[in-house]
C-alpha beads as a LAMMPS data file, in Angstrom:
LAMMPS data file: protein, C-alpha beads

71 atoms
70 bonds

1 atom types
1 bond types

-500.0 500.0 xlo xhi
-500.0 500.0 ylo yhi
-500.0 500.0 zlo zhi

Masses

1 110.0

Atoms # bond

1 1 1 200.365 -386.390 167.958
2 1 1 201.871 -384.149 170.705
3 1 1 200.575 -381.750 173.085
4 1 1 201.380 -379.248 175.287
5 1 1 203.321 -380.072 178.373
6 1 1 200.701 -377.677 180.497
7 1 1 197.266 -376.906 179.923
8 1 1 195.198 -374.334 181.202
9 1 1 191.113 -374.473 180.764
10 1 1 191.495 -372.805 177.634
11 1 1 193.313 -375.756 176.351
12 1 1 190.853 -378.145 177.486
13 1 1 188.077 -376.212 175.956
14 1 1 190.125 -376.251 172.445
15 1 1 190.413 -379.993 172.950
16 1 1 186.855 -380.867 173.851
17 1 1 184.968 -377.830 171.637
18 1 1 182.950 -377.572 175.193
19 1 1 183.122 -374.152 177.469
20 1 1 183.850 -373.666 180.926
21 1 1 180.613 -374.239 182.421
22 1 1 180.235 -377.565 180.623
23 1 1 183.746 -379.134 181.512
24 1 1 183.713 -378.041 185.064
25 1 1 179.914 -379.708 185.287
26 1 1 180.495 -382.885 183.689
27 1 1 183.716 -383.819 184.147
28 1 1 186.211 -381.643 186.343
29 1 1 183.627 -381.609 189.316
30 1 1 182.015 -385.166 188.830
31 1 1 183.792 -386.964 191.835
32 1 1 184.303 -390.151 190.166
33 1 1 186.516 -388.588 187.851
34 1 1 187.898 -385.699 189.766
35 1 1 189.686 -387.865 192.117
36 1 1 191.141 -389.101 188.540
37 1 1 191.480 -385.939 187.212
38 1 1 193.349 -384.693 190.360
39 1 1 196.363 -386.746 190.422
40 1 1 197.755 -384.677 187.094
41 1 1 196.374 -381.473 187.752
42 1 1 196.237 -378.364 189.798
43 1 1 192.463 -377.669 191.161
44 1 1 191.823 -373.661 191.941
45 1 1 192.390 -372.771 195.250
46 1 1 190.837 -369.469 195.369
47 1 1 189.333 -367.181 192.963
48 1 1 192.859 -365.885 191.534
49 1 1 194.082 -369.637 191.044
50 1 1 193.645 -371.225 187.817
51 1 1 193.048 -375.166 186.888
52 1 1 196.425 -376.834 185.256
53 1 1 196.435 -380.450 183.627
54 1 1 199.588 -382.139 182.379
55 1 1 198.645 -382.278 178.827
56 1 1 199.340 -385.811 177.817
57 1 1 197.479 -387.349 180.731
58 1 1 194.602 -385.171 180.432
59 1 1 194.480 -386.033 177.041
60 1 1 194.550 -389.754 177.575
61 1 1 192.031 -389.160 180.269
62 1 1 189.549 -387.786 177.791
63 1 1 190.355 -390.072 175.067
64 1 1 189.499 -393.194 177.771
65 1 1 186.532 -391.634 178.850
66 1 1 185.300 -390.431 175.893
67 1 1 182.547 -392.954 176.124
68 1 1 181.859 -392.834 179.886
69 1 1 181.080 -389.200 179.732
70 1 1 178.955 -389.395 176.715
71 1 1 176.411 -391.788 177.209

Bonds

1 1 1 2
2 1 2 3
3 1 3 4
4 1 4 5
5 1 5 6
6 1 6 7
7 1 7 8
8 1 8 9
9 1 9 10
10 1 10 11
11 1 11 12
12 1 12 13
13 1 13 14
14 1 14 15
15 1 15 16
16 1 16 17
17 1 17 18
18 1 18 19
19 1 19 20
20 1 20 21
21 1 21 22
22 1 22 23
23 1 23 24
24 1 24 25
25 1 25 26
26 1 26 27
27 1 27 28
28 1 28 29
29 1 29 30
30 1 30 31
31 1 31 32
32 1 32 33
33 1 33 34
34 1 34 35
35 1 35 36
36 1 36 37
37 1 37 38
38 1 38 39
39 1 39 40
40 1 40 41
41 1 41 42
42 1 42 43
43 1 43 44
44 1 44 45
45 1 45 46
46 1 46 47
47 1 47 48
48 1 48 49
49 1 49 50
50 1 50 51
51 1 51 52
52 1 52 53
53 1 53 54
54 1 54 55
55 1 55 56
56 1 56 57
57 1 57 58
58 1 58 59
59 1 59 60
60 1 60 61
61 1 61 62
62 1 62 63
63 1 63 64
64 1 64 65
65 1 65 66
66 1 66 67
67 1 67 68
68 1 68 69
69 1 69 70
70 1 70 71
């Protein structure tokens, strides 16, 4: 399966079927995975930034995780 080389949030919330709020709460701010999370993306640095992932990592992120974040 591919993906996108770069993914916005609106890419991650097409991937996961979760909003905003949800993503940003459970995973993107958790600190055990953010630290993760950080070392193939782009965090917001001010209120005109936006988050950026590198698709295939993110994805294999998620897909590792899956469990982790779900129980």
């Amino acid at each position: 399966m591919t993906t996108k080389t770069w993914w916005d949030m609106s890419d991650l919330e097409i991937e996961t079927g979760y909003k905003r709020d949800w993503l940003k709460r459970n995973i993107l701010k958790v600190p055990k995975y953010k630290k993760e999370i950080e070392s193939f993306s782009h965090y917001p640095r001010n209120r005109n930034d936006e988050y950026r992932f590198i698709g295939s990592k993110m994805q294999c992120f998620l897909e590792e995780k899956f469990t982790e974040i779900f129980s």
